[in-house]
LUMBA-48586 format. One record per residue (C-alpha): residue in three letters; residue number from 1; x, z, y. Coordinates in steps of 0.2 Angstrom, whole numbers, plus 2048, in hexadecimal, padded with zeros to 3 digits. Layout:
% LUMBA-48586
res;n;px;pz;py
ALA;NUM;X;Z;Y
...
% end
This chain:
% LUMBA-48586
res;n;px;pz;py
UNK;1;3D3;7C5;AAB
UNK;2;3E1;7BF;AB6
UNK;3;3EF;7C2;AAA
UNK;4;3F3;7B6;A9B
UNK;5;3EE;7C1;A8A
UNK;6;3EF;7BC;A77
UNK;7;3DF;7C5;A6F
UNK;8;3DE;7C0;A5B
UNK;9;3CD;7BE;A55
UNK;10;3CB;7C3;A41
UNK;11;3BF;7BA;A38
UNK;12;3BD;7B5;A25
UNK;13;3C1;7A7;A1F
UNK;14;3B2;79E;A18
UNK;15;3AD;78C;A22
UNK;16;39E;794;A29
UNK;17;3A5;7A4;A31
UNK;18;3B4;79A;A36
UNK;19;3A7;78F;A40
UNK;20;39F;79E;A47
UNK;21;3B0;7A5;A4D
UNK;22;3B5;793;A54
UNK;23;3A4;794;A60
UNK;24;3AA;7A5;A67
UNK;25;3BA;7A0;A69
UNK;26;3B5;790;A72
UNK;27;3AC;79C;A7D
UNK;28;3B8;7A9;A81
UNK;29;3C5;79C;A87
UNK;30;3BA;794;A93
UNK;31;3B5;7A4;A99
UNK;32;3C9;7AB;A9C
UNK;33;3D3;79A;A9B
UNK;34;3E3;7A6;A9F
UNK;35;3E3;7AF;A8E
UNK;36;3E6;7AA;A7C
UNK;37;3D8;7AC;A6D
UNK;38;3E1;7A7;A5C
UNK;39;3D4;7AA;A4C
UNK;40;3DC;7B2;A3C
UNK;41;3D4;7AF;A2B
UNK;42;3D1;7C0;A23
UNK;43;3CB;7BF;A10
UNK;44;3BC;7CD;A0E
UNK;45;3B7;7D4;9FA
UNK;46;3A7;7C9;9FC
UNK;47;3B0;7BB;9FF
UNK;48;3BC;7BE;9EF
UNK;49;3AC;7C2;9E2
UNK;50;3A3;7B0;9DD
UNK;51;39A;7B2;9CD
UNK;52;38E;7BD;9D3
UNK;53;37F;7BD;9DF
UNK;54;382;7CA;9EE
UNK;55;374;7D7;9EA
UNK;56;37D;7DB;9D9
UNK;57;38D;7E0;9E2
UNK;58;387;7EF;9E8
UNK;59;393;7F0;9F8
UNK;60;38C;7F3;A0A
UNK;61;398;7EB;A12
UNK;62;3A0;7DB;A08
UNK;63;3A5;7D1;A16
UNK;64;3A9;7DD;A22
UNK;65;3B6;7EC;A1D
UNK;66;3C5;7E0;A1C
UNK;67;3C2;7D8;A2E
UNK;68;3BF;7ED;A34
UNK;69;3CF;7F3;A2D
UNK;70;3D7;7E4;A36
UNK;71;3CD;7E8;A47
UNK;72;3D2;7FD;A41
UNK;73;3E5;7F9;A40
UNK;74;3E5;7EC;A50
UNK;75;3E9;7DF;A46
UNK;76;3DB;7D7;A4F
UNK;77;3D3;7DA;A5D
UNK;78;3C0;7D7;A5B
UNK;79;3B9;7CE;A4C
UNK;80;3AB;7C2;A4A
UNK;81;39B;7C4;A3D
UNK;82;38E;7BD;A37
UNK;83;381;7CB;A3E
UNK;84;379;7CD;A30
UNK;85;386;7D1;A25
UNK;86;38A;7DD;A2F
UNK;87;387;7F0;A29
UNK;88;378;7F9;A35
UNK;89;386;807;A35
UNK;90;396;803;A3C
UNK;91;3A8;80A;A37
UNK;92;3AD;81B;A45
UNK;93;3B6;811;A54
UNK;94;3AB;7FE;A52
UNK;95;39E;7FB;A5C
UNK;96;395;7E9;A60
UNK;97;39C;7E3;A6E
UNK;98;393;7D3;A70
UNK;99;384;7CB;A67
UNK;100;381;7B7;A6C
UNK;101;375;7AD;A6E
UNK;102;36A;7AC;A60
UNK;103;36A;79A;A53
UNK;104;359;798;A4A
UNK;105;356;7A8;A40
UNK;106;34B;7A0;A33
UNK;107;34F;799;A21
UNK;108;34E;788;A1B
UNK;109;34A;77D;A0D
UNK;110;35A;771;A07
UNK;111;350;764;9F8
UNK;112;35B;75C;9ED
UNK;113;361;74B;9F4
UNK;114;354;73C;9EA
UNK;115;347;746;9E7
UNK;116;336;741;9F1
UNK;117;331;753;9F7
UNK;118;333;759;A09
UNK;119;32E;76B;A06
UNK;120;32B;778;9FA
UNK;121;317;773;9FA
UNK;122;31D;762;9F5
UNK;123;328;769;9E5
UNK;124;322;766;9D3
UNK;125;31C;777;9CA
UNK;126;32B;77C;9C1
UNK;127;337;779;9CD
UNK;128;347;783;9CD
UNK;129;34C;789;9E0
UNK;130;35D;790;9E2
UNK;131;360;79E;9EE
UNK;132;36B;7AF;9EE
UNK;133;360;7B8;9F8
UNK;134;353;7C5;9F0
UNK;135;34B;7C7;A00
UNK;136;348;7B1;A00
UNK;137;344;7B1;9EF
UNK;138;338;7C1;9EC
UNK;139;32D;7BB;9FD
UNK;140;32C;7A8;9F7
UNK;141;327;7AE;9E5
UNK;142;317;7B3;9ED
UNK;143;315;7A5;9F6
UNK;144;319;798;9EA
UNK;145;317;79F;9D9
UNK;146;319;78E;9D0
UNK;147;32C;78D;9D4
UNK;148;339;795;9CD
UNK;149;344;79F;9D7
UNK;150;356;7A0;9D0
UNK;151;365;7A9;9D6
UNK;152;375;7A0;9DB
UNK;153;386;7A7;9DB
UNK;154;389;7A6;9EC
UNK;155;396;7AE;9FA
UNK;156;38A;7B5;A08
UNK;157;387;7AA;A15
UNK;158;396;7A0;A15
UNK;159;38E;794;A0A
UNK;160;39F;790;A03
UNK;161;396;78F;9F0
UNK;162;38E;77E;9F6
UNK;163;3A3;778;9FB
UNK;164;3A8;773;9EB
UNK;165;3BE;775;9EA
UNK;166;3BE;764;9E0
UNK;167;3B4;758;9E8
UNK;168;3B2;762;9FB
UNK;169;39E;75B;9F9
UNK;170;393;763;A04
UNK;171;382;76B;9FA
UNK;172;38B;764;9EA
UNK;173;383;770;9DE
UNK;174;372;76A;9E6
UNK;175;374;75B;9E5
UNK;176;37B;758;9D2
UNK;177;371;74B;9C9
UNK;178;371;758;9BB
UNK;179;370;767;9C7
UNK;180;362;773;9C2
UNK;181;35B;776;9D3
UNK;182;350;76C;9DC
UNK;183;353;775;9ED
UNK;184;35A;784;9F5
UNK;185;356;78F;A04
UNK;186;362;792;A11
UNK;187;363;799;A22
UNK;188;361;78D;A2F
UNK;189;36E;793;A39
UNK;190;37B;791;A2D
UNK;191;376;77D;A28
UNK;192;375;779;A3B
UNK;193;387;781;A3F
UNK;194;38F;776;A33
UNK;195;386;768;A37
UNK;196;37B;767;A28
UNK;197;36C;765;A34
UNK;198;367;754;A29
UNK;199;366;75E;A1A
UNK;200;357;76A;A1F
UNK;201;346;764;A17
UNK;202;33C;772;A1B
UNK;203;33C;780;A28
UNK;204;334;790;A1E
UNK;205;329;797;A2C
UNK;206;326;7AA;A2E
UNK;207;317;7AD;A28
UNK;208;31B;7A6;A19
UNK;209;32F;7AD;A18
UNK;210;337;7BC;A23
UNK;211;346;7B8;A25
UNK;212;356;7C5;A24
UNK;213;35C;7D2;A32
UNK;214;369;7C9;A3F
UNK;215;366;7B9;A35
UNK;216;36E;7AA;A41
UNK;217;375;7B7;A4E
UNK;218;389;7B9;A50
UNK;219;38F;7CA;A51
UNK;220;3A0;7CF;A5B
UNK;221;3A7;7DF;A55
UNK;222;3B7;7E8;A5F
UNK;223;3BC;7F9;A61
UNK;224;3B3;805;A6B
UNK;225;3BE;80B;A75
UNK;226;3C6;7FB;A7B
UNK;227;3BC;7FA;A8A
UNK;228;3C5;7EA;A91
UNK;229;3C1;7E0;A80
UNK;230;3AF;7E6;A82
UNK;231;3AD;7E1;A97
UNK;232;3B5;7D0;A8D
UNK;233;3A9;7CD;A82
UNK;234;39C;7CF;A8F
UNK;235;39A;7BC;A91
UNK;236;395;7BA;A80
UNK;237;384;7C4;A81
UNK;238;375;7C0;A81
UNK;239;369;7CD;A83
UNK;240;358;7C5;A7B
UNK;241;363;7C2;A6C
UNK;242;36A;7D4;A6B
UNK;243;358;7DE;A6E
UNK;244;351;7D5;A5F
UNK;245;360;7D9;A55
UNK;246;35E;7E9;A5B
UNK;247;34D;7EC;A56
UNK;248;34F;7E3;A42
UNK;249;362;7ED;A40
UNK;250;356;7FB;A43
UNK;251;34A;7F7;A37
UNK;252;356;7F7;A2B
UNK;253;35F;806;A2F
UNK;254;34F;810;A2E
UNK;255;34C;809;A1D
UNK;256;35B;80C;A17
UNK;257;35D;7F8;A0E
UNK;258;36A;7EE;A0C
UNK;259;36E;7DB;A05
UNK;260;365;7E2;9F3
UNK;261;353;7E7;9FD
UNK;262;348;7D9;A01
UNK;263;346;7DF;A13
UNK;264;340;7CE;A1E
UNK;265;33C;7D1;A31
UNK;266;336;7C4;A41
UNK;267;337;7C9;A53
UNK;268;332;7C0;A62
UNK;269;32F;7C4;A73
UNK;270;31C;7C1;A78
UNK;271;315;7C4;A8C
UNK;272;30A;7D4;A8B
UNK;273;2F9;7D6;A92
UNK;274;301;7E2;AA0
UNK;275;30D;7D0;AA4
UNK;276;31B;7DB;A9D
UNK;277;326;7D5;A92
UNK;278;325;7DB;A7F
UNK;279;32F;7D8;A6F
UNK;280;325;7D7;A5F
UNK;281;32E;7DB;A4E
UNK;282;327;7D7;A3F
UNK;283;32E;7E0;A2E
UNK;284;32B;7DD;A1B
UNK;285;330;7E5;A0C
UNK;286;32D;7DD;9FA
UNK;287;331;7DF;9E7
UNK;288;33D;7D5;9DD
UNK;289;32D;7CC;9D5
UNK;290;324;7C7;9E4
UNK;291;317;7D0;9DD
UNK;292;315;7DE;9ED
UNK;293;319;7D8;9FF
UNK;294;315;7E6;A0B
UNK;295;316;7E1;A1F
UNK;296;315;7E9;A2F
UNK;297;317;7E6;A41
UNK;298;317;7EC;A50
UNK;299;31C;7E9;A65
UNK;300;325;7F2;A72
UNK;301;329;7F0;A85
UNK;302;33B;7EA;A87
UNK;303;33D;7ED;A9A
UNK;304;34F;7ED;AA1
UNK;305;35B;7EC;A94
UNK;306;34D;7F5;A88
UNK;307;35A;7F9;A7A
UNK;308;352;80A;A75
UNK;309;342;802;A74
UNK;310;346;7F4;A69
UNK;311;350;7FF;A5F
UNK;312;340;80D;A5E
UNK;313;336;7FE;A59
UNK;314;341;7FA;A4A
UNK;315;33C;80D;A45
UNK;316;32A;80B;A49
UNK;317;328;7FC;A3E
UNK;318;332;804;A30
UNK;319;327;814;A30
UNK;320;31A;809;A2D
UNK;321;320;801;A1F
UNK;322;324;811;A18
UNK;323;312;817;A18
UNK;324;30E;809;A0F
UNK;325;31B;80C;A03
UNK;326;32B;803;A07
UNK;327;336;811;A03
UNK;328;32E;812;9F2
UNK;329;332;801;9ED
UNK;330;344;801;9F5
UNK;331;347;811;9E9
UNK;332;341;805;9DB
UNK;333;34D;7FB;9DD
UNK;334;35A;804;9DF
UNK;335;358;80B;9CF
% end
């Protein structure tokens, strides 16, 4: 880009996503020092419903269709997500233009600041964990069935419940001396962008927790028909981070679940026996109780830019869990 250019980047306004935004536009100055990149704060429905946990809500795309309609009309002209709130279906004319590199997809264990515990193993029977995620609370119901899982009223991944107006204390409702909760799982990814890194007790490994489609990956989404903003946004891929996306968004899309299915997934690239190069995705699906986890995986090549293979792979490990009867409990819960 030789010629100086102001291109607005929506966002909402939460600390967390305005963190997220920051990072990109950090990296698209660097990358064309000649043009302008100012951030506008966009308030989304999710953002504006606090007294209830997200999987009640009921709609696909909280903290998206605001920063769209913006991005539709050119008030903006790409928009920065959280991937995993990011519907598998996009709006007609939006595309992804750039996923980046991936932060630490896994979810983490926050303990309530005096207590002696450093993980959930380590927690008396009885204690209450906070978390507004069924798919974190259903898979550690059956792995802990001595604690008690609570849900928290929360706003997405924004974490903004935990930024108290009155006193701007960080994990405040954790760390009340007559707060009910003990502990609460977070994503990783959202603690260590704002620099809550000292907070994390525990790192919940995947055979004990899947954790959630896109989870710690950035999503940049711009019209697709602006073919300048995409060759733009070029610098921002990373293409490891986008063919596992690929493969969990697909999953999920095949499954047909949302924020209210308890959908968890792990993928990691792993050196086949050939010397090729394969991603393997792991999928689960679970009741509310905990009381049925059902789990499949499976591995593909990835050569060249191997989109269609990571994004048959999500299928193949969906149709999997279908057999063993995913779609039967995603129906129960629905109704």
């Amino acid at each position: 880009m030789s010629i100086q250019k102001t291109y607005t980047i929506g966002t909402r306004k939460s600390q967390l996503a305005l963190v997220q935004t920051n990072e990109v536009q950090k990296a698209l100055q660097q990358a064309y020092p000649n043009s302008e990149f100012p951030i506008l704060g966009i308030t989304t429905i999710g953002d504006q419903i606090l007294n209830k946990p997200l999987y009640q809500i009921g709609e696909k795309s909280l903290f998206t269709k605001e920063l769209e309609v913006a991005l539709e009309n050119k008030t903006v002209d790409l928009v920065v997500h959280s991937l995993k709130d990011l519907p598998t279906t996009l709006p007609k004319g939006m595309t992804v233009g750039a996923i980046l590199k991936r932060e630490n997809p896994y979810d983490a264990v926050v303990i309530k600041e005096g207590l002696d515990a450093k993980s959930l193993e380590e927690l008396p029977k009885g204690s209450i964990i906070g978390t507004s995620s069924v798919r974190r609370s259903s898979q550690l119901k059956k792995a802990f069935p001595d604690l008690i899982f609570q849900d928290v009223v929360c706003m997405g991944s924004s974490l903004n419940y935990f930024y108290l107006k009155e006193s701007n204390t960080r994990l405040a409702k954790l760390d009340k001396p007559d707060g009910q909760y003990s502990a609460l799982i977070l994503a990783v990814a959202g603690l260590v962008r704002l620099g809550q890194n000292h907070r994390i007790s525990q790192i919940l490994p995947s055979n004990i927790i899947l954790h959630a489609v896109g989870q710690g990956a950035l999503a940049v989404e711009c019209r697709d028909d602006d073919i300048h903003i995409i060759e733009m946004l070029s610098v921002l891929e990373d293409k490891d981070t986008r063919l596992r996306c690929t493969a969990e968004r697909s999953l999920l899309k095949t499954l047909e679940g949302g924020c209210s299915v308890p959908i968890g997934v792990n993928t990691n690239f792993i050196n086949g026996q050939d010397g090729q190069r394969m991603l393997k995705l792991e999928g689960s699906v679970a009741k509310l109780d905990g009381s049925t986890i059902i789990h499949a995986e499976a591995m593909k090549h990835v050569d060249n830019d191997g989109i269609d293979a990571a994004n048959e792979l999500g299928k193949e490990v969906s149709r999997i869990l279908i057999e063993q009867g995913a779609r039967n409990i995603i129906e129960e819960l629905r109704h």
